[in-house]
C-alpha positions as CSV (number, residue, x, y, z in Angstrom):
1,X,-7.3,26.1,1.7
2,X,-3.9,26.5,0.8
3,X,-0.8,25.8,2.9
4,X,2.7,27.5,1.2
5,X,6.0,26.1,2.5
6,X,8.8,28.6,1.3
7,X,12.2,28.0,2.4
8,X,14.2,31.2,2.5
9,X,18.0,30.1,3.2
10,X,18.4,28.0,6.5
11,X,14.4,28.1,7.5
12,X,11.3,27.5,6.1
13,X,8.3,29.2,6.3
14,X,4.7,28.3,5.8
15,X,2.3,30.6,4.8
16,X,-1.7,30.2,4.4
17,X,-2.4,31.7,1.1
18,X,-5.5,33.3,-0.4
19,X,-4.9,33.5,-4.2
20,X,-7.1,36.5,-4.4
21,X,-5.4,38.4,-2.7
22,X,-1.7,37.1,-2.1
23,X,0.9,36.8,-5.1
24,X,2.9,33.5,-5.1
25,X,6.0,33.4,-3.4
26,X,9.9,32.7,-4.5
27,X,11.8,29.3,-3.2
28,X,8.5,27.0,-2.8
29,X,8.9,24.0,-1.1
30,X,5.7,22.6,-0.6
31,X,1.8,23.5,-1.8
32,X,-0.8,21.6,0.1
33,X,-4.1,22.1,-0.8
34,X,-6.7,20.5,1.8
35,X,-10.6,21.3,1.3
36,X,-9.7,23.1,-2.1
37,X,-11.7,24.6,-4.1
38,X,-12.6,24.2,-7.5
39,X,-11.0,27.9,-7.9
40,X,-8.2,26.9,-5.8
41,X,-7.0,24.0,-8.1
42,X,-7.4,25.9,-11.0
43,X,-5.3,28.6,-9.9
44,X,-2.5,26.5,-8.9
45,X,-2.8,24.0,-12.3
46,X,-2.7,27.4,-14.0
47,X,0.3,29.1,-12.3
48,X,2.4,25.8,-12.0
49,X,1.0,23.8,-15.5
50,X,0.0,21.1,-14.1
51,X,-3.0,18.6,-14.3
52,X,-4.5,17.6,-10.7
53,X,-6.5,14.2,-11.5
54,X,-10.3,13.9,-11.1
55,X,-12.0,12.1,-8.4
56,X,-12.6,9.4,-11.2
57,X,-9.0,8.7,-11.7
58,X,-7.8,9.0,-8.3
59,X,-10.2,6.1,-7.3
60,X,-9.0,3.9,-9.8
61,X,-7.2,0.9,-8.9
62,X,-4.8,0.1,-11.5
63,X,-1.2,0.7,-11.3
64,X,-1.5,3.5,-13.8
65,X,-3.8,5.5,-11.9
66,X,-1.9,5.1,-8.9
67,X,1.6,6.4,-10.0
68,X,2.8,7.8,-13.1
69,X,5.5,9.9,-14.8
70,X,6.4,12.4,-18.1
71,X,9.5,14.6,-18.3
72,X,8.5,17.1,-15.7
73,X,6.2,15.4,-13.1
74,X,5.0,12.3,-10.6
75,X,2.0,12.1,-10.0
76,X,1.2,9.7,-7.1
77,X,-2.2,8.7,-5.7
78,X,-1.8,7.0,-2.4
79,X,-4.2,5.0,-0.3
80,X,-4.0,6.5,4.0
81,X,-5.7,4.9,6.8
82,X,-7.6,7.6,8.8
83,X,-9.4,7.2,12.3
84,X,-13.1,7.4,12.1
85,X,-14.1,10.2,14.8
86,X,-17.6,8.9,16.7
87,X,-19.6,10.5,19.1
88,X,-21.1,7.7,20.7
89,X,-19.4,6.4,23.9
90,X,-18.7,3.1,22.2
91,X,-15.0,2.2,22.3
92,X,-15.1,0.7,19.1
93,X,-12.9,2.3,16.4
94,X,-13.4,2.6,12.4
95,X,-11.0,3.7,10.1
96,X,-11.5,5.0,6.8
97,X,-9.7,4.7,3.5
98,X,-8.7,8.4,1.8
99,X,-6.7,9.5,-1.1
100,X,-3.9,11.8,-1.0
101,X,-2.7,12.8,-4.4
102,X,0.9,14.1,-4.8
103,X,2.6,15.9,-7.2
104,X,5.9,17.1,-8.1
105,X,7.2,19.1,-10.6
106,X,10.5,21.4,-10.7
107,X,11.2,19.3,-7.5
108,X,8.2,21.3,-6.1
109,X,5.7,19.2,-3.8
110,X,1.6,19.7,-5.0
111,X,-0.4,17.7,-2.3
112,X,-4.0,17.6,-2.4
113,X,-6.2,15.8,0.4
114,X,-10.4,16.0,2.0
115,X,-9.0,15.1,5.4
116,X,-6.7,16.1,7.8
117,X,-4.0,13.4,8.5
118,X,-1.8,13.1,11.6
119,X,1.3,12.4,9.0
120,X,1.0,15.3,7.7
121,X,0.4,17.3,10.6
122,X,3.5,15.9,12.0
123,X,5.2,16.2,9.0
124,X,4.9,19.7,8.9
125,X,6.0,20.0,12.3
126,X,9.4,18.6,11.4
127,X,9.7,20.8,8.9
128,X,9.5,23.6,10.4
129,X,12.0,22.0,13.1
130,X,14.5,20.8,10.9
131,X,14.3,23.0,7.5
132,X,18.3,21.8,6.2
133,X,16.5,17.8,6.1
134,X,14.3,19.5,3.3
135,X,15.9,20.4,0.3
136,X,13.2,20.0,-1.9
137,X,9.7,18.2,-3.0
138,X,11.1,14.6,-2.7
139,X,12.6,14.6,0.7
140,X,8.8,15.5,1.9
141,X,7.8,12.4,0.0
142,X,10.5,10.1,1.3
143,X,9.5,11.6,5.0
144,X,5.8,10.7,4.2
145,X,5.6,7.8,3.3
146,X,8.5,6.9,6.2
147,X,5.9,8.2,8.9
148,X,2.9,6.7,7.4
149,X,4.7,2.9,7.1
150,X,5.4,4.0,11.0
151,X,2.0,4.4,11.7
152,X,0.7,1.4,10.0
153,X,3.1,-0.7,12.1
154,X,1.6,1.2,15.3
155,X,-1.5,0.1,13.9
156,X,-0.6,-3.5,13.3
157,X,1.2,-3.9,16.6
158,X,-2.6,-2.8,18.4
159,X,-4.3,-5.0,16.1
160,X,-1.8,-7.6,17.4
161,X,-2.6,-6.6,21.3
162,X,-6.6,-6.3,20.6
163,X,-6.4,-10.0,19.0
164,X,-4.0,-11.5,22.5
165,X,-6.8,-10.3,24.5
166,X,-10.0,-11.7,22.6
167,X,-8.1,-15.0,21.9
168,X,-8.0,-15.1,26.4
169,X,-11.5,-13.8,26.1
170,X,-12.7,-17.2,24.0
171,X,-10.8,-19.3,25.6
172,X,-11.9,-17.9,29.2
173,X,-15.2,-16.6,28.3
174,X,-16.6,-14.6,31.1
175,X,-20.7,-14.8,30.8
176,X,-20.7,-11.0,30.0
177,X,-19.0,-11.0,26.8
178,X,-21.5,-12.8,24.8
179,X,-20.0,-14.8,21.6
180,X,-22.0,-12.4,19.0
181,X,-19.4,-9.5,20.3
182,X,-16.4,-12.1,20.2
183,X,-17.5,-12.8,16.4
184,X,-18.3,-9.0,15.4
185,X,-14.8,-8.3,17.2
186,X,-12.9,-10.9,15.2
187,X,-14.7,-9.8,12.3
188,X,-13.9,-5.4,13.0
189,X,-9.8,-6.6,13.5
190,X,-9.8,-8.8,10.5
191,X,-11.6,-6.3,8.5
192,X,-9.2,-3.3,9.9
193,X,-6.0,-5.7,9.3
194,X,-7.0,-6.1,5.7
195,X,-7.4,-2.7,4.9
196,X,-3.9,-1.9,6.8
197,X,-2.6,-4.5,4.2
198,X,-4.1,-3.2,1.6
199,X,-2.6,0.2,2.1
200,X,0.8,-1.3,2.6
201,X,0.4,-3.5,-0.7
202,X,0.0,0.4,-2.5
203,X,2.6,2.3,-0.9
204,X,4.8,-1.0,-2.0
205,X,3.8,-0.1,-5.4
206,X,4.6,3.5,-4.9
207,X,7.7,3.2,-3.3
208,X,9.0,0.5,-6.1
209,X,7.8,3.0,-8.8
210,X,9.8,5.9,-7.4
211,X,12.8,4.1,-7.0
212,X,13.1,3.3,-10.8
213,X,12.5,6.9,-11.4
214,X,15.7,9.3,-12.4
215,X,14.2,12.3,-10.7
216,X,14.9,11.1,-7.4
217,X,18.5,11.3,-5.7
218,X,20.4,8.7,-4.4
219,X,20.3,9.7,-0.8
220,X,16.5,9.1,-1.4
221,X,16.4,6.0,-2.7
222,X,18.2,4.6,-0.5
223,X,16.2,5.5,2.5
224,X,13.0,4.2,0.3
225,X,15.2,0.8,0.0
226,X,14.9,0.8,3.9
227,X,12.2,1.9,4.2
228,X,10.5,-0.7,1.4
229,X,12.2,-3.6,3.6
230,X,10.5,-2.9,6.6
231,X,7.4,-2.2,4.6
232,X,7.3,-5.8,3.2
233,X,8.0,-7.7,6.3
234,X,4.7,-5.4,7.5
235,X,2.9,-7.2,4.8
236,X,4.0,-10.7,6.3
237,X,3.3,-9.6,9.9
238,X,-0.2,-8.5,8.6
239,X,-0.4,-11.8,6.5
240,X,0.4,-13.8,9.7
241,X,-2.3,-11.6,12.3
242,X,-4.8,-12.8,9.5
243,X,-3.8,-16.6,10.3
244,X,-4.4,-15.9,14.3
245,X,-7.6,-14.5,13.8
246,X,-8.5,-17.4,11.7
247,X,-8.0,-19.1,14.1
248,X,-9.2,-17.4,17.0
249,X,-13.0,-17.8,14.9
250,X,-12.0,-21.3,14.3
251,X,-11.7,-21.7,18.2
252,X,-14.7,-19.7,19.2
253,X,-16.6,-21.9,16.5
254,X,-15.7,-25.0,18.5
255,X,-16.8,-23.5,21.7
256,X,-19.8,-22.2,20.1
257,X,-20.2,-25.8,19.4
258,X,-18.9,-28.0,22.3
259,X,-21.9,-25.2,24.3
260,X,-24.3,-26.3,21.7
261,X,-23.5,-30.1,22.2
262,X,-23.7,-29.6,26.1
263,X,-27.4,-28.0,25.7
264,X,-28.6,-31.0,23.1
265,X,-26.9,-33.6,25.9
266,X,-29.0,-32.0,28.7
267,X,-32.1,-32.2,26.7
268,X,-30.7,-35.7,25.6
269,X,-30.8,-37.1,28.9
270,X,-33.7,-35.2,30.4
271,X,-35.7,-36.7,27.4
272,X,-34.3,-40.1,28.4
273,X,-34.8,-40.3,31.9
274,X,-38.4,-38.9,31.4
275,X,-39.5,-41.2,28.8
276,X,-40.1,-44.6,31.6
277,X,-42.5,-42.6,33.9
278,X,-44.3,-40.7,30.8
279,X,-44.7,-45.0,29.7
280,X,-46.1,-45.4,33.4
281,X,-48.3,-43.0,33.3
282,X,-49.6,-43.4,29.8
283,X,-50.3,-47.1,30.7
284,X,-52.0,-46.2,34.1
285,X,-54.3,-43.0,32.3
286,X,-56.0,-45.9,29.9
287,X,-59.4,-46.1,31.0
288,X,-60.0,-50.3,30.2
289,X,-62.2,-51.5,33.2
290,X,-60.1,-54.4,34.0
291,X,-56.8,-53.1,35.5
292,X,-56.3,-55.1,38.5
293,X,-54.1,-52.6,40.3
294,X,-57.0,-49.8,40.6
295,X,-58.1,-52.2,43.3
296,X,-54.9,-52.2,45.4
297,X,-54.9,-49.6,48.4
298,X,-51.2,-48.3,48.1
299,X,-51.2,-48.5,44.3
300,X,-51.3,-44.9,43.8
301,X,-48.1,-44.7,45.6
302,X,-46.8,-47.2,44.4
303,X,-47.0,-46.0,40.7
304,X,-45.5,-42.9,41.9
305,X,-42.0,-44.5,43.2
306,X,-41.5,-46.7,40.1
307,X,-41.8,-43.6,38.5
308,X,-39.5,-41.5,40.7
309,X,-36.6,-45.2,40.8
310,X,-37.4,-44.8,36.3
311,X,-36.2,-41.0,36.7
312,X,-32.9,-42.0,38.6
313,X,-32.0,-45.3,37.0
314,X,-31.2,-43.6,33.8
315,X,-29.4,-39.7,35.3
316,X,-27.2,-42.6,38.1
317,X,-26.4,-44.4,34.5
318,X,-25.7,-41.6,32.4
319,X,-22.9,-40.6,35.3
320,X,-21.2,-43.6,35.3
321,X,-20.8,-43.4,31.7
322,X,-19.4,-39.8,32.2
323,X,-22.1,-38.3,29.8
324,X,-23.7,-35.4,32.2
């Protein structure tokens, strides 16, 4: 599917365009191709000469494959965080990891994407509300990546509220919220902040490459600038949340603990208190012949409270020593 932007004087229009029927337009702003078709990019490498990268070289992770530049074009393959849609009635969310490729060329923007993206959706929606803050291919860029580095601190700042409530769900565990969903929890944010990081660590890249390119206006770059300097001091928020969730696992694996210690006491003492009538009891269940208290009337009971005074001796001990 293509998606035309024109912008004819003041306003810009976007047009969905079928190649086999529809001829190109003048004053092109923006081409995004989403779902194309083999046919699709062909046409458009054709028309605009211009070389779309293969699924091989968008996927690579090397600085080289992620951003480079001739005399006429950028080509840009960028790393966004997408929300995983689930039909179960779970409340867990997934995100996923897709690659947006952009290109420019006779400050023309080429975009070309598998997945729909809430940036872009509200990207075009601003465009189409404020046509005179696009003049061309790079302010759609700049505006990009400014409302995807937006997102990702959204994303961040609940990743930062998810991890305040399971560090007062460890600390005051309720006996519903058993500690394998505590660690698979810790586990999902830590997994999710690290791939947040990640994609901030390659739009860094990006961004830096861009602003060392000549094709790019001043008024761009320094909106990049600001928007590179809250970028970074994502990274060190994201680089701190790692550090709390550490240790939020490093305190639910001392609770884990302190629990386990708490069950091996109880045996402990159980074992211990039991062990002087089990002793009784052995020594009485010896069948020798000469065992002078099988004569005695009230030996039976007798037995039977040494045995019960054995069982409280040691629990009335271990209580004063504070161990139960």
């Amino acid at each position: 599917m293509l998606h035309i932007y024109i912008k004819q004087n003041t306003l810009v229009k976007r047009i969905d365009f079928e190649f086999s029927k529809d001829e190109l337009p003048n004053n092109i702003l923006w081409i995004d191709l989403i779902y194309p078709s083999i046919d699709e990019v062909q046409y458009i490498s054709s028309k605009f000469n211009i070389e779309f990268p293969s699924k091989e070289e968008r996927e690579e992770i090397e600085l080289s494959a992620k951003y480079w530049e001739d005399s006429a074009t950028i080509t840009i393959n960028a790393h966004f965080l997408i929300k995983e849609l689930n039909n179960n009635k779970r409340k867990d969310i997934n995100f996923n990891t897709e690659i947006v490729t952009f290109i420019t060329r006779s400050n023309i923007l080429f975009t070309i994407r598998y997945s729909e993206f809430s940036t872009f959706t509200e990207i075009q929606a601003r465009i189409l509300a404020s046509p005179k803050n696009f003049e061309d291919g790079f302010d759609i860029i700049d505006k990009i990546f400014e409302v995807r580095v937006e997102k990702d601190a959204d994303l961040l700042e609940w990743i930062d509220k998810e991890a305040r409530k399971l560090r007062i769900s460890v600390l005051e565990k309720k006996d519903e919220y058993s500690y394998d969903k505590m660690l698979k929890d810790i586990s999902n944010l830590q997994e999710l902040n690290m791939e947040v990081r990640d994609s901030l660590f390659d739009k860094r890249r990006t961004m830096t490459s861009l602003l060392k390119s000549d094709k790019i206006d001043k008024d761009i770059k320094q909106n990049l600038v600001i928007v590179l300097k809250d970028l970074n001091s994502l990274v060190e928020f994201s680089v701190s949340q790692l550090n709390i969730l550490d240790n939020i696992q490093t305190i639910l694996a001392s609770q884990i603990n302190i629990e386990q210690n708490k069950i091996i006491k109880l045996f402990t003492v159980a074992t211990v208190a039991m062990m002087p009538p089990t002793l009784i009891g052995t020594i009485y269940g010896m069948n020798f012949k000469n065992m002078p208290e099988l004569d005695l009337e009230y030996a039976y009971p007798m037995v039977l409270f040494i045995m019960i005074i054995s069982i409280i001796l040691p629990v009335v001990f271990f209580k004063k020593k504070g161990w139960l």
